[in-house]
N, C-alpha and C positions, 0 to 999 in steps of 0.2 A: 813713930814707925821708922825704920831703916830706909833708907833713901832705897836701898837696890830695891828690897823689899818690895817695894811700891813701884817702882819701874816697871818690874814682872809682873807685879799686880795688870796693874794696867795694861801692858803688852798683851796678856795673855785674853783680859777685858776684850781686846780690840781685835785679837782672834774670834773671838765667838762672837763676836759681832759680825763681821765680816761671812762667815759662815752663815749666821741665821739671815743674814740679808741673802747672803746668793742662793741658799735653798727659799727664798721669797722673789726670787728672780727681782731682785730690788737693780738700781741703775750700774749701769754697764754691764750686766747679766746677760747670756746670749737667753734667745726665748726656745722657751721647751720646744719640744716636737708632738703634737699633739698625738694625744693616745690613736691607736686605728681604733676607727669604728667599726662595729660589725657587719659584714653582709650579710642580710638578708636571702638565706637560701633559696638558690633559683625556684621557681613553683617548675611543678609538676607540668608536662605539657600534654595539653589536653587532645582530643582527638578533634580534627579538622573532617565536619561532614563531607562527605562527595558531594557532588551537585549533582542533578539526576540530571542524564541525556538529555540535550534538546533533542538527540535525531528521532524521528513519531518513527512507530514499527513499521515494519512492511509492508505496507499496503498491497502487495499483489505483485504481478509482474511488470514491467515497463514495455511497453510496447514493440514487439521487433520492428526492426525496418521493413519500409513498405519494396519491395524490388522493382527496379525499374523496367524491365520486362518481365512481368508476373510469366510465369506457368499457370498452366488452369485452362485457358481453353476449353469449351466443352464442343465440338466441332456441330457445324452448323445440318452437315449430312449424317449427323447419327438417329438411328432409328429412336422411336419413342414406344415403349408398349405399356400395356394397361395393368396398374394395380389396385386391388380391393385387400379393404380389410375390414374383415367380417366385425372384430370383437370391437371396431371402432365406428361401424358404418362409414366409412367413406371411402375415395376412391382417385385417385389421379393418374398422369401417364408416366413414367421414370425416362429416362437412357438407357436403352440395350444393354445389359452385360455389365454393370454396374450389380457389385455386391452388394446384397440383402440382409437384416439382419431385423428380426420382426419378434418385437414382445411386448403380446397380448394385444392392446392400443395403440401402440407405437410401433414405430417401422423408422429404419435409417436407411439409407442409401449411399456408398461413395463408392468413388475411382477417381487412385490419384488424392488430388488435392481438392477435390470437388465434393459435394455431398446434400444429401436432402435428408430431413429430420423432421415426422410428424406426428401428432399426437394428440387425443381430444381430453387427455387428461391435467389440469391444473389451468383450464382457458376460463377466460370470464366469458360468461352468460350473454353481456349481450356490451362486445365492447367497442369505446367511445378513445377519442384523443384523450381527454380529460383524465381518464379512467385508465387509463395504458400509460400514460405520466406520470399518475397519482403511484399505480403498483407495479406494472410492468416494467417498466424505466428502474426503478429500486434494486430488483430481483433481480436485472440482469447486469446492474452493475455489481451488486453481490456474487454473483455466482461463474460471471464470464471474464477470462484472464485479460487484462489490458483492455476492460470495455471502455468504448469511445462513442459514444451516442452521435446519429449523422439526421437524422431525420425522425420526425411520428406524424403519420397523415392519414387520413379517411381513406378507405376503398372500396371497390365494389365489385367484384370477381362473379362469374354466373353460377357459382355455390353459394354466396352469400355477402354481404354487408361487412364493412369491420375496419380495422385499422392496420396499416403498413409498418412495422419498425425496422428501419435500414440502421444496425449499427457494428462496429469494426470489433474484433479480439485476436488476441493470437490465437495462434490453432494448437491442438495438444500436437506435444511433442514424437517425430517420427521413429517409433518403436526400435527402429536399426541405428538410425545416426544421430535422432535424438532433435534434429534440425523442425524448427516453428518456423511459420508463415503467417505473415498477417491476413488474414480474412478479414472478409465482408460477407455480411447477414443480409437478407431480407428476409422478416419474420413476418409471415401474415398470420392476425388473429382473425380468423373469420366466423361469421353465427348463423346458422340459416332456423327460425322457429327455434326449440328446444334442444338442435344439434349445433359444436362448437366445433371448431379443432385452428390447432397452432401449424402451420408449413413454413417449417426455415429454410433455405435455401441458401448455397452457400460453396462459398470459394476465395480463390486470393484476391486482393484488393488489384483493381486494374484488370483481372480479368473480362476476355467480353463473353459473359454470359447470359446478357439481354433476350437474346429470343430464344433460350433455350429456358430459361426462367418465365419468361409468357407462356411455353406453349404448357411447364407443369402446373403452373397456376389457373391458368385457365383452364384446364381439362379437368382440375378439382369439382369434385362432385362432395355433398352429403347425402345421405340417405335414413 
């Protein structure tokens, strides 16, 4: 063979060598760049439950402030006169001139921020501390705005036998200005034989209403 011949033979050899090594990333070869790899499409974002309220509902109203000179008075020189009520058999004294407001067995009385509330319907039979604890104390934490239970004790009034409940609520709101006061309750359940009735009594807290509350309590009669 011709010498050149063979030269380029080879040369050319030493080309394609050269080639197949560097597409083999053979030595001295820089190193590939590695393919990207695929992302993994973000997921979907799911919905994040609320968390339910810690705050508990309403429970009712919160108690106004007690005032430190209550209003309420019921003056010590006011006259007392006599009430009957036929559909309930029974009968106590009021305050002069204090509004009336009488349906069927029941009868309310107020002036002012003062008032008396009686009635011989929904009283127990023949009621005990235990017994006025058990249901009474329930009913009127149910039913009375910002009730504060203060007392429940035995009594004994010249109508009958029974139990005392002294407890606090706000007072319904005044029709003009809308303005609540804290009262104070004396609730007596009294039972003379097969006759009952309930006599609240009632006014602002701090009031002295002491001996105007003896003389309605005691005057109570059943019949």
């Amino acid at each position: 063979m011709n010498p050149s011949m063979r030269n380029v033979h080879v040369s050319f050899a030493g080309v394609s060598l050269l080639a197949v090594l560097a597409g083999c990333g053979g030595t001295g070869a820089t190193s590939p760049t590695p393919a990207p790899t695929s992302t993994p499409a973000a997921a979907a974002p799911t919905s994040t439950p609320v968390p339910a309220s810690d705050s508990p509902e309403p429970a009712g109203q919160a108690p106004v402030p007690v005032e430190s000179n209550p209003p309420g008075d019921i003056p010590d020189n006011l006259a007392f006169v006599p009430y009957r009520n036929s559909a309930g058999s029974y009968q106590f004294t009021f305050p002069e001139g204090w509004a009336r407001t009488e349906r069927g067995t029941a009868v309310t009385f107020t002036d002012k921020l003062n008032g008396i509330d009686a009635d011989t319907a929904g009283v127990p039979a023949a009621p005990t501390v235990a017994g006025v604890r058990k249901t009474e104390v329930p009913r009127l934490q149910r039913s009375q705005p910002a009730f504060e239970l203060r007392s429940v004790e035995a009594v004994t009034v010249p109508a009958g036998a029974g139990v005392r409940v002294v407890y606090r609520r706000n007072s319904a709101p005044d029709p003009v200005t809308g303005r609540q006061v804290r009262d104070e309750v004396e609730s007596y359940l009294i039972a003379s034989g097969d006759r009952h009735i309930r006599l609240d009594l009632f006014g602002p807290v701090g009031a002295d209403n002491v001996d105007a509350y003896r003389t309605i309590s005691q005057s109570l009669k059943l019949s």
